[in-house]
Structure formats: C-alpha cells, structure tokens
C-alpha positions, 0 to 999 in steps of 0.5 A: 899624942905626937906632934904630927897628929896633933898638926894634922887634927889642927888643920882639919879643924881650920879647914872645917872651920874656913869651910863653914864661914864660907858656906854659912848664911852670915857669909852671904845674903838672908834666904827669903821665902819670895823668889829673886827671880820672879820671872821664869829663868830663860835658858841663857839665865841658867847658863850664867848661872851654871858658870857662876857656880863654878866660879865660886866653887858650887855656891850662889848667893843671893842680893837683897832688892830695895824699892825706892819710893816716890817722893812729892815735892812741894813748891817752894814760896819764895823767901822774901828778903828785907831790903836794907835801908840805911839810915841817913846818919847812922851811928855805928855799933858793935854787934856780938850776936844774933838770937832766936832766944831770948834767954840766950841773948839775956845771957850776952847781954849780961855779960857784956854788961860786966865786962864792958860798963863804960859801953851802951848795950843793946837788946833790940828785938827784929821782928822780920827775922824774929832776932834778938840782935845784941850790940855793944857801944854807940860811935859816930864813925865806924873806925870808932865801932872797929876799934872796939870790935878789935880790942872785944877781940882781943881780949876775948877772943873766943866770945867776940870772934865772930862780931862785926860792925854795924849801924843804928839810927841815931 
C-alpha cells in the first residue's frame, strides 16, 4: 500500500468519524417520546426553524425542559436573644471553647487541666444556648485574663486561637 493511499484512507476514516460525533445523540439532547412543542408550530416557528437547519448544516437539536416547583415557606418565630446582664464585680476569665457536646468539652478540659495545673478550670454548662462553656483562670482585672490568653496563645498557638476574655460572677 503506498503512502498516498494510506493518507487518503486516514482522512476518510476522520472525517467519518468527525461526521458521527456531530451526528450522534451524545453530541446533542436525548430524543424523548413527549413532543418539544406541545403547540401546533405556527408557520413563522417553521421558518426559524428551516433557517436553523441551515445554519447547523441539516441538523436540529432539542433542549431538555425543567419544571420548577413551588416551595412553601413557613413563617419563621423569631430567635430570642438572652440579654447580657453583667455582674456588678465580676472576675474575668479565659474562655477556650464553647461545646454542644459534652464529650468534647471533657476532652478540653482535660487538656488544659495538664497544660495549665497552676489555672482553675471551668465546665459550666448554659442552659439558654445548651453550651458547655470551657474556661481557664480567675483574675480580678481583665489585663490579668489577657495575659493569660496571650501566653495561651503563644504557646499553643493552634489550640487557643480563637479564645477570648470574658467574665464570671465572683
């Protein structure tokens, strides 16, 4: 077989190929048995139509139609917010987390039990929010409590990130 018989089989197998992806149901929508149109085509629907099938070289496709349904809200009751009543002398404290769970809170407390003996710890459990609120330490002023939370963060930077200083009745 010579080389220019060879080349000219090879693009005719390409160009049949090329023809098929183009021709072929992947290419374009599914064919479903219920009719795109369910409305008789009036004669200017023809007309476009015609005009795309000469566009696209003597093929159509078809778009798949969704239905959207109706959804029903409910009214929503509004959240009630616990009003914050600060104690007239509070002692300040440094709050590591707040937990839904009581086995993770445990699991804080421990730990900062072993990395802070010399520190109080405190599990106290709300039950507004149902948290279980993990603190460390008891100071009178609040520099005291931010001290801590700053050397908390220092030294343990990825644990105590995001703790902060707050306040307890003495």
């Amino acid at each position: 077989m010579s080389f220019r018989v060879f080349l000219s089989l090879l693009a005719l197998l390409i160009s049949l190929w090329w023809w098929g992806c183009g021709a072929s149901e992947e290419a374009g929508a599914r064919k479903s048995s219920t009719p795109v149109h369910p409305t008789p085509l009036t004669a200017q629907d023809s007309l476009q139509l015609d005009s795309l099938r000469v566009k696209r070289g003597g093929f159509t496709s078809e778009a798949d139609t969704v239905t959207a349904a109706v959804v029903k809200t409910t009214k929503r009751i509004p959240r009630v917010i616990k009003p914050i009543i600060r104690p007239e002398n509070p002692a300040y404290t440094v709050q590591i987390g707040a937990f839904a769970r009581t086995k993770y809170a445990l699991q804080s407390q421990k730990l900062a039990k072993e990395r802070f003996p010399d520190q109080p710890i405190f599990n106290y459990f709300e039950p507004f929010d149902k948290l279980y609120r993990v603190r460390v330490g008891k100071f009178d002023t609040r520099t005291q409590a931010d001290s801590l939370r700053k050397v908390m963060m220092k030294t343990f930077p990825e644990d105590y990130a995001e703790s902060w200083v707050n306040y307890i009745a003495k």
